[in-house]
N, C-alpha and C positions, 0 to 999 in steps of 0.2 A: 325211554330210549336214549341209547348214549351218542354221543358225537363220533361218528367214523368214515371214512373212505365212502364218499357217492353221497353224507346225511347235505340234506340243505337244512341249512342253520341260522337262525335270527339272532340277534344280539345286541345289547345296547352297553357301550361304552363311552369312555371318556378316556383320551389321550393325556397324559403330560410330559413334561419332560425332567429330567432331574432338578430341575430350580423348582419345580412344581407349576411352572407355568404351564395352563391346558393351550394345547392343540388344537383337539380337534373331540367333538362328542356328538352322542346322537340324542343328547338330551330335549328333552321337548320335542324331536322327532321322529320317524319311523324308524323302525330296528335295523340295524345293516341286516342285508341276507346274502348269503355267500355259500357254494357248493365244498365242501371239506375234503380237500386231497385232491382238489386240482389249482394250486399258487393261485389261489384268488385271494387269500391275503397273505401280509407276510410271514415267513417259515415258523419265526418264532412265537406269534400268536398260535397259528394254527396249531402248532404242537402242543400247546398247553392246554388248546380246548378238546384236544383229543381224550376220548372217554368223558366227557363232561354229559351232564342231562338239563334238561329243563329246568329253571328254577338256581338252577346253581349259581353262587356269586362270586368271584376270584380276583385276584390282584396278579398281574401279569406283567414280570418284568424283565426288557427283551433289551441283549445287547444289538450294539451297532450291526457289526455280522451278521446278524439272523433277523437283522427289522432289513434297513436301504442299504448297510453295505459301508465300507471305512470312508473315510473322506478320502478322497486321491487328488495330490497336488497338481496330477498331468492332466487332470480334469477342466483345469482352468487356463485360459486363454487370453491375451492382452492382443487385442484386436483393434489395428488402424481404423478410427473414424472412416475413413472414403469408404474402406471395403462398407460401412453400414448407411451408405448415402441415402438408400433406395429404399430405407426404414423412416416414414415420418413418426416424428416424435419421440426419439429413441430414448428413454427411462430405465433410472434405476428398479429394476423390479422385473420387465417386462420379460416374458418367455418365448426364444424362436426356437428355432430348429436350425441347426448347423448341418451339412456336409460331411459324414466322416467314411474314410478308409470300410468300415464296419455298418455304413446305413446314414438315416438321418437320425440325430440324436437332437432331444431338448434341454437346450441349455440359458441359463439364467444371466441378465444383464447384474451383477453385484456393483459397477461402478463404473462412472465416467468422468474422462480426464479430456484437456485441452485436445489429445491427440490420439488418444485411445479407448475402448470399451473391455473391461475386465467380464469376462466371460465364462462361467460356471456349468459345468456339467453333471456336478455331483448330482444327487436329488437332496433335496433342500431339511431334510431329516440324515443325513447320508455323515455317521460319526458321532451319531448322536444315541444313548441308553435309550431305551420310551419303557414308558409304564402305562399299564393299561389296567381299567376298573373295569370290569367285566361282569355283564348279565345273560345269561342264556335264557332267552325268551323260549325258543317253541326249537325242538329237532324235527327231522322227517326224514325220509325214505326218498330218495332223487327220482325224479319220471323219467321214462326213456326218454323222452324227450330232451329232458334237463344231461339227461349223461350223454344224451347223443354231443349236443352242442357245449358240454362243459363246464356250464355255469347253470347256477339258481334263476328260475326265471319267476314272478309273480305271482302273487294265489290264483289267477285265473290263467297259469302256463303258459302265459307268454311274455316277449320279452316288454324291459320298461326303461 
């Protein structure tokens, strides 16, 4: 059976990034499983697993555009200390949720200064090539159930 609109799909990969530093993998764990043709993962993987069958092994290499998206400088924010008083222990790294015109958005502490917090909203992949090693474990046919709600749910049909 090949990969198409509604197949729930298993897969086992390994992320890197152009230096060849890995990411992210599902080595030593269970398969990702993801409903194909509804953005449960990124554009540009998805489209290359399209038509693909079980068994199949492929190297998938996805620009910034079609994985998170360009970097945007208006993404990031140098934000006064006071306004983050009511944050203990505020760290380089840590993830809130900002305030914006458009919803709450999650955005990334990158740095801290005597009087400010540099503040990121890109996604932390966001300008970046990926490369993907790619295994097609197992296709299938989506349950109503699974197309009702959109996403792949569990070998026992429910969610996990």
């Amino acid at each position: 059976m090949q990969i198409k609109e509604n197949s729930v799909v298993h897969i086992h990969y390994t992320l890197t990034n152009d230096a060849g530093d890995i990411l992210d993998s599902s080595s030593g764990k269970e398969p990702l499983m993801y409903m194909h043709g509804h953005h449960n993962l990124i554009s540009g993987l998805e489209d290359q697993l399209t038509g693909k069958s079980a068994g199949d092994k492929f190297n998938a290499d996805v620009e910034a555009e079609d994985a998170y998206g360009l970097h945007h400088e208006e993404a990031i924010q140098h934000i006064p200390l006071a306004q983050l008083a009511n944050i203990p222990d505020l760290q380089v790294g840590m993830m809130l949720q900002a305030s914006t015109d458009q919803g709450p958005v999650s955005v990334r502490i990158t740095d801290i200064t005597n009087e400010h917090a540099v503040l990121d909203g890109n996604h932390p992949l966001a300008g970046e090539r990926l490369h993907f090693a790619v295994e097609v474990v197992s296709v299938r046919d989506a349950t109503p159930s699974e197309l009702a709600h959109g996403h792949a749910h569990g070998g026992d049909g429910h969610h996990h």
